[in-house]
N, C-alpha and C positions, 0 to 999 in steps of 0.2 A: 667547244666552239669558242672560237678567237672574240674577244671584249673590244667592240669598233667606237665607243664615243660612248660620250656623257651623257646622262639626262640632265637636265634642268627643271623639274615638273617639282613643285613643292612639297616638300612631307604633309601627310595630313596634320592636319592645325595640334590635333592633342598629344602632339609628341616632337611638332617641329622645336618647339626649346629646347627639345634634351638630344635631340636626332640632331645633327646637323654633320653629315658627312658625305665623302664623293659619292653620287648612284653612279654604277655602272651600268651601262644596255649594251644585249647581245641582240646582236641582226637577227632575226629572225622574220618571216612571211607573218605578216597579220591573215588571222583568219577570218573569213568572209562571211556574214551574216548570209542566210538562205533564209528562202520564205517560211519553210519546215522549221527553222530553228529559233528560239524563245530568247529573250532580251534580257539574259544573263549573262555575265561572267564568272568566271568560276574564279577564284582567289586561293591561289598555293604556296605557301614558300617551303622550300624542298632543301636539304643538305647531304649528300651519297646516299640517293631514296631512288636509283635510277629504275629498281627492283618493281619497288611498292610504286612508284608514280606510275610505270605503266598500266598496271591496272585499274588505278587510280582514275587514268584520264582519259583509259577506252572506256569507262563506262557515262563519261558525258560530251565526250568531244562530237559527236554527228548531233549535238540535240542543245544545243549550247552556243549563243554568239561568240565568244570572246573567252580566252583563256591564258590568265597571266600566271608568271610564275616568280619570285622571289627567290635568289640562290646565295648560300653562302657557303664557302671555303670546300668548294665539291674539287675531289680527284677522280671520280668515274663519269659514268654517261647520263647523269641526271639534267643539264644542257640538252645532250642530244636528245633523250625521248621527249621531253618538253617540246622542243622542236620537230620533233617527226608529228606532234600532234598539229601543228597550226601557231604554239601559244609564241607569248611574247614574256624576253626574258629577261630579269633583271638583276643585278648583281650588288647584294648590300654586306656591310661586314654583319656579323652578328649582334644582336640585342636586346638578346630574350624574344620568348616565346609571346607573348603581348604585345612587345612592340613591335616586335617581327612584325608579324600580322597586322599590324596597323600602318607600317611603312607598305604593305602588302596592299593595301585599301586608296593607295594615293592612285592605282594606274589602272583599273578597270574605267571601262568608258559607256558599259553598256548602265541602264536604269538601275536593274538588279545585280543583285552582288549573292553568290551561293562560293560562301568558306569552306574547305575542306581542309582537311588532312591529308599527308600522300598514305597512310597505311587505311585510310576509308574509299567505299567504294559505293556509288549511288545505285541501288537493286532497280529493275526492272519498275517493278511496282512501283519506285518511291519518284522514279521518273514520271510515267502516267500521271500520278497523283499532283508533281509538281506541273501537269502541263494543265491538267483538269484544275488546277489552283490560279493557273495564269488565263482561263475561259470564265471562270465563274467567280476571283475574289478577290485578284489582286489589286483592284481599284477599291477596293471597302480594306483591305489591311495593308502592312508594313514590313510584314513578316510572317514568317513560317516556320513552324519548329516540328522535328519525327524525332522518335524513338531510334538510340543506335545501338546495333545488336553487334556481339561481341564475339568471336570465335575462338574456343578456346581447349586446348585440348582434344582436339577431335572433335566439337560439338557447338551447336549456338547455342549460348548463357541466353535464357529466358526468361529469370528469374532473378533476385535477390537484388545485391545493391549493383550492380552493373545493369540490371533492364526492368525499367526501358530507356532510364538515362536521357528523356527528353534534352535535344539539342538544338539550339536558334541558330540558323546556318542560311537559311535564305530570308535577304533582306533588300530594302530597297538602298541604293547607294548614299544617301543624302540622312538617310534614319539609324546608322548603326555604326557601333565601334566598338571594338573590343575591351574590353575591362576584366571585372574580375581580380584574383589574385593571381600571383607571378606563375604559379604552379596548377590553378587551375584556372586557366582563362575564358572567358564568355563574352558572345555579342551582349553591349547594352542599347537594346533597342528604342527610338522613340516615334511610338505606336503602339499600334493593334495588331496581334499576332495571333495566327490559325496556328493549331495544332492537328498535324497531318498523323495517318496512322501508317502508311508503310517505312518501312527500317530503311536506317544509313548501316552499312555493312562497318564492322570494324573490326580490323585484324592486327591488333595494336601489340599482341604480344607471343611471339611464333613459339617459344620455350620456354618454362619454367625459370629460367637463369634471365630472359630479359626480362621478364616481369620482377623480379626478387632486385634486379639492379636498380629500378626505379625507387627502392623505400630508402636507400640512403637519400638520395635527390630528394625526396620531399621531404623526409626529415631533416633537411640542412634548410628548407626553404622552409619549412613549418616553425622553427629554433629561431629562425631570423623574426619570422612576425611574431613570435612571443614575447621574444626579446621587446621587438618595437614595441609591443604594448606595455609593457611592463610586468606580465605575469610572472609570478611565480611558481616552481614546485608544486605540486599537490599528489600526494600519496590516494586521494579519495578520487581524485581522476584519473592518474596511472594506473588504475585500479577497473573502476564504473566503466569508462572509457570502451576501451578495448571488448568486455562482457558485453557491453549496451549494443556493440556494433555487431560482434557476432549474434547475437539474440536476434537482433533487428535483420540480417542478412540471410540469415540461415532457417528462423521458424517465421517472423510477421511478413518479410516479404520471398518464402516458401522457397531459397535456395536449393532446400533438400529436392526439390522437383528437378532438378539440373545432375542429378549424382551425384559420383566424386567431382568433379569440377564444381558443384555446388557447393561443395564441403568444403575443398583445398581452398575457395576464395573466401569464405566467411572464414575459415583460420586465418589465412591470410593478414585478409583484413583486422582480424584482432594480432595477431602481430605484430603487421605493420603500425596499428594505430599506439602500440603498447611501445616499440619505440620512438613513437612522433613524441609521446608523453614522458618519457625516459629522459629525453635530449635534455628538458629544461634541470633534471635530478643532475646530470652527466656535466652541465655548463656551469651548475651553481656550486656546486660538491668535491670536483675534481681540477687541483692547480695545476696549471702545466709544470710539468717535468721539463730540465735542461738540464746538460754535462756537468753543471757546477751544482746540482744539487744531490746529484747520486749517480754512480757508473756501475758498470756492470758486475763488477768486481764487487761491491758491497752489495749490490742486488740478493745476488748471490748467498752471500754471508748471511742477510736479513730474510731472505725466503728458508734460510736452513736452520737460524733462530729463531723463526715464526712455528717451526715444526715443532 
């Protein structure tokens, strides 16, 4: 869909210093509050997700005021389904995951605000639960948080360090903002928050290869906040580390109850965490190499002299 005019509407205040660039809006039909439907918006921002948003946004569009969406640098139909649901669409460059979402929080109108993901999907159950939450609690808290369940390999993870993964996702517009770290981001809320039991569906990783692609990503963002802090190397952490979280994933919080899917993610997990702790050995230990310090041609020579 064609890009017809500017907004003017201000970034949210905790990131207007660092945000300051054109919003674009796409025309799109505002969707019409009914009497049946709860004074929520749902908050999106989507990138060639034209896939995952559909589903995403059948499962709250007839039950839901208001539904905006945040788009950057889309070549498919992620516009379009957003639009065939009602929402309203907005066009921002990229900014990270955090502050995505936060420039994401400037254009909901309705009281409540319910953040999703485009690869989550709100269950049945978790629906009821939020409408039985907006009859009986939403004037005593501020917030709401469920459990999100994972699918993985043919099966829902029930167990280990993926569930129940408590997640603050509904909140009132005026009490929340995203925070957290770069890589893992969280509402911080200010209030009183209900913890709901039915699942937020999450379908966050269809194949083994897109899940394995995410540990360079957080390992480059993990390397960066070590750095910031100042830490150091340690051999007794690249060590404990990695052990502690399989332990913790696999037998205290009962992975093996999951199967192999229980299994492959508690290795995983020690894995991945073994090289988030590797990074700092890899940054402090190893100079970079250029053309003027060795070519391939002595490479060569010295790997055949090493023998």
């Amino acid at each position: 869909m064609p890009v017809s005019e500017q907004s003017t509407e201000p970034l949210p205040k905790a990131v207007s210093d660092v945000l300051a660039s054109e919003v674009k809006s796409v025309d799109v039909p505002e969707s019409q509050p009914t009497v049946d439907r709860l004074p929520i918006s749902v908050s999106i921002i989507a990138s060639n997700a034209a896939d995952k948003l559909q589903r995403c946004l059948a499962s709250v569009a007839d039950w839901v005021s208001e539904i905006t969406v945040v788009v950057n640098d889309c070549t498919d139909d992620t516009v379009a389904v957003a639009e065939s649901f009602g929402a309203r669409v907005y066009e921002h460059e990229w900014h990270g995951f955090r502050d995505q979402k936060n420039i994401a929080l400037n254009y909901p109108n309705q009281p409540w605000v319910l953040a999703l993901d485009t690869d989550e999907v709100v269950s049945p159950e978790l629906r009821d639960e939020i409408a039985t939450f907006f009859e009986q609690d939403a004037q005593t808290y501020q917030g709401a948080k469920f459990p999100r369940k994972d699918w993985f390999l043919g099966r829902w993870i029930t167990h280990g360090d993926w569930y129940p993964d408590h997640s603050l996702r509904l909140f009132r517009a005026e009490n929340g903002i995203w925070g957290g770290s770069p890589e893992h981001d969280k509402i911080v809320l200010n209030g009183r928050c209900k913890t709901l039991a039915a699942d937020l569906l999450h379908y966050s990783n269809p194949t083994l290869n897109s899940q394995i692609s995410k540990i360079n990503v957080f390992s480059d963002v993990f390397l960066q906040r070590q750095l910031d802090a100042g830490k150091r190397w340690s051999l007794m952490r690249c060590l404990f580390r990695p052990t502690w979280r399989f332990f913790r994933a696999y037998i205290l919080r009962r992975g093996f109850l999951d199967g192999f899917p229980g299994f492959y993610i508690a290795c995983m997990t020690t894995f991945s965490t073994f090289v988030r702790y590797s990074r700092l050995y890899e940054h402090h230990q190893t100079a970079p190499v250029n053309s003027e310090q060795i070519n391939p041609d002595q490479s060569g020579e010295q790997q055949a002299a090493d023998v």
